[in-house]
ROLOPA-438296 format. One line per 2 residues: for each residue x, y, z of C-alpha. Coordinates in Angstrom, 3 decimals. Each point is the difference from the previous one (the first is absolute). Layout:
BEGIN
X:Y:Z ~ ...
***
This chain:
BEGIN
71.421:84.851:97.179 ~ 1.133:1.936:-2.747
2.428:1.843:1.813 ~ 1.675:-3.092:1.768
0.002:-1.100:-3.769 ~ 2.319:3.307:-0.629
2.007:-0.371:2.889 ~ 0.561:-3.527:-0.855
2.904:0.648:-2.368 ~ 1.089:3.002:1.817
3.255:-0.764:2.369 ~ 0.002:0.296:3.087
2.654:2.830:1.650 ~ 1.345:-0.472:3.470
0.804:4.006:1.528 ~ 2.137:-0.919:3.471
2.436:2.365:0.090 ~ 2.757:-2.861:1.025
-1.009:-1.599:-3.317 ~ -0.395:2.140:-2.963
-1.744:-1.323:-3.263 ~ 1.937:2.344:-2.705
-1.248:-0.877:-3.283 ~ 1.516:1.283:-3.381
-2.707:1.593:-1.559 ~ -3.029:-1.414:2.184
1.178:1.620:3.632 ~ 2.339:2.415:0.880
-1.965:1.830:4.028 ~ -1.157:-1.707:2.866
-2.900:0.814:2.585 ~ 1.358:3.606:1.263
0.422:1.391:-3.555 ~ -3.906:-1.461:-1.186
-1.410:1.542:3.063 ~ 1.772:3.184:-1.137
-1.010:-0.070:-3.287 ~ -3.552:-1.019:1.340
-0.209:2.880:1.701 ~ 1.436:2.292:-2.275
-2.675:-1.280:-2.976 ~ -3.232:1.323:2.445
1.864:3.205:0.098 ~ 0.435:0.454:-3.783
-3.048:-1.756:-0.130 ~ -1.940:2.932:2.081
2.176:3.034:-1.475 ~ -1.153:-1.336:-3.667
-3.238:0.315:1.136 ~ 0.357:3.061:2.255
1.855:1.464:-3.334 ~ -2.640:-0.889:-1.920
-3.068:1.519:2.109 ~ 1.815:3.193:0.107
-0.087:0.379:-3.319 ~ -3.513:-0.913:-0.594
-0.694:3.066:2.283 ~ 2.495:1.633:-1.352
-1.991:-0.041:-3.581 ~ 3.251:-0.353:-1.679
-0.403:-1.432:-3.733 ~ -0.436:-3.716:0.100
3.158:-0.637:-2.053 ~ 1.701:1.757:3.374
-0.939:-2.933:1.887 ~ 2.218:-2.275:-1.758
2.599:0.770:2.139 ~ -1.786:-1.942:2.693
2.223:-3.029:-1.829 ~ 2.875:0.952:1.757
-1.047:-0.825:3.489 ~ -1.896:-3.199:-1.616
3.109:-1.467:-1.190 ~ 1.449:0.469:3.747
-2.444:-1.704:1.292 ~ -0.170:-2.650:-2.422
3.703:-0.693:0.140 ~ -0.372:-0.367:3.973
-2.466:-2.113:-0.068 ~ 1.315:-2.056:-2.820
3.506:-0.648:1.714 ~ -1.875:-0.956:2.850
-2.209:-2.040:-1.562 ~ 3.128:-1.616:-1.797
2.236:0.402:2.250 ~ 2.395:1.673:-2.121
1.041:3.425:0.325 ~ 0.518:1.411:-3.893
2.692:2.873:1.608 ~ 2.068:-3.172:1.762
-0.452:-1.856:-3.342 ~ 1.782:3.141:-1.854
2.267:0.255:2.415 ~ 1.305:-3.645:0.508
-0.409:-0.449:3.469 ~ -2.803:-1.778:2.650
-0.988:0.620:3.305 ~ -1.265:-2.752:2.542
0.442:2.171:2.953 ~ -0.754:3.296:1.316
-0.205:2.715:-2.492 ~ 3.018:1.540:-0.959
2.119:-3.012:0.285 ~ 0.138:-1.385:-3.759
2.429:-2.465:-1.103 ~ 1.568:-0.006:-3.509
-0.935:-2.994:-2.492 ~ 2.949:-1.567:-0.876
-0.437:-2.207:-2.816 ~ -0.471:1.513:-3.173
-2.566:-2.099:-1.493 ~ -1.881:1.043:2.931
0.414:3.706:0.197 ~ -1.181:-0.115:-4.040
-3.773:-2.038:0.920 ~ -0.148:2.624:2.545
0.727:2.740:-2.581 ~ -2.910:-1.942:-2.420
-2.664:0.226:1.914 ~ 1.096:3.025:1.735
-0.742:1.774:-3.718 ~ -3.364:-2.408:-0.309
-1.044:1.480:3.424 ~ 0.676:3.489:-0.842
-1.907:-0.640:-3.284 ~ -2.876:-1.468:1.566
-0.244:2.921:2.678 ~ -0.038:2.963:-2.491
-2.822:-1.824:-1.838 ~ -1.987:-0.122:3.155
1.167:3.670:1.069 ~ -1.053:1.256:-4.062
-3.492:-2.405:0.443 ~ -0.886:1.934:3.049
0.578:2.942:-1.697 ~ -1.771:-0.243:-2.687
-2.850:-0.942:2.310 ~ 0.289:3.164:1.406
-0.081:1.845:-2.969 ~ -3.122:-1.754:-1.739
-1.885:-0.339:3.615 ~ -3.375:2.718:-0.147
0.180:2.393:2.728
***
């Protein structure tokens, strides 16, 4: 119930490829980039973890294993842009993709290409947090 409640005021986004749904500052990748990014999150997802076990054996100091944030904020911004379905790079960038990856289209309208640029910089915000949080997990975790 309560997450139909959520959904309720969520749009929704059509993905065909013959009709792309580019959104200034809402949705800027279609279905082939979020699998990619998908994908790509359980790999930084399992090298953050991998990263941190190693060091834990390792015995390294735990202020060492901060650096596990690095990998954390990969994975969080891949699974955040495909959660979103915006990609914070494309946002930077001012272009979209709706088709096979590597074929981006520049956003024309400036209005457009600045909302992009917004949350672009909220996104990037919002993954280092995440990345640092994990980190400092990592650091205060007994091991």
């Amino acid at each position: 119930m309560a997450l139909a409640l959520a959904a309720a005021g969520t749009p929704q986004i059509s993905y065909r490829e013959d009709a792309p749904d580019y959104r200034p500052g809402a949705c800027n990748i279609g279905h082939a980039e979020i699998t990619r990014r998908r994908r790509f999150g359980h790999l930084a997802s399992f090298a953050t973890i991998a990263l941190f076990l190693v060091l834990v054996a390792l015995g390294v100091a735990p202020v060492i294993r901060l650096i596990v944030a690095l990998p954390a904020a990969v994975a969080a911004a891949c699974y955040l842009e495909a959660a979103l379905k915006f990609c914070i790079g494309f946002g930077w960038l001012g272009v979209f993709n709706f088709a096979a990856h590597g074929s981006t289209q520049p956003v024309a309208d400036r209005e457009a290409r600045a909302r992009d640029r917004r949350r672009a910089f909220w996104l990037s915000g919002a993954t280092a947090l995440i990345g640092v949080g994990v980190g400092i997990v990592a650091v205060v975790l007994p091991v």
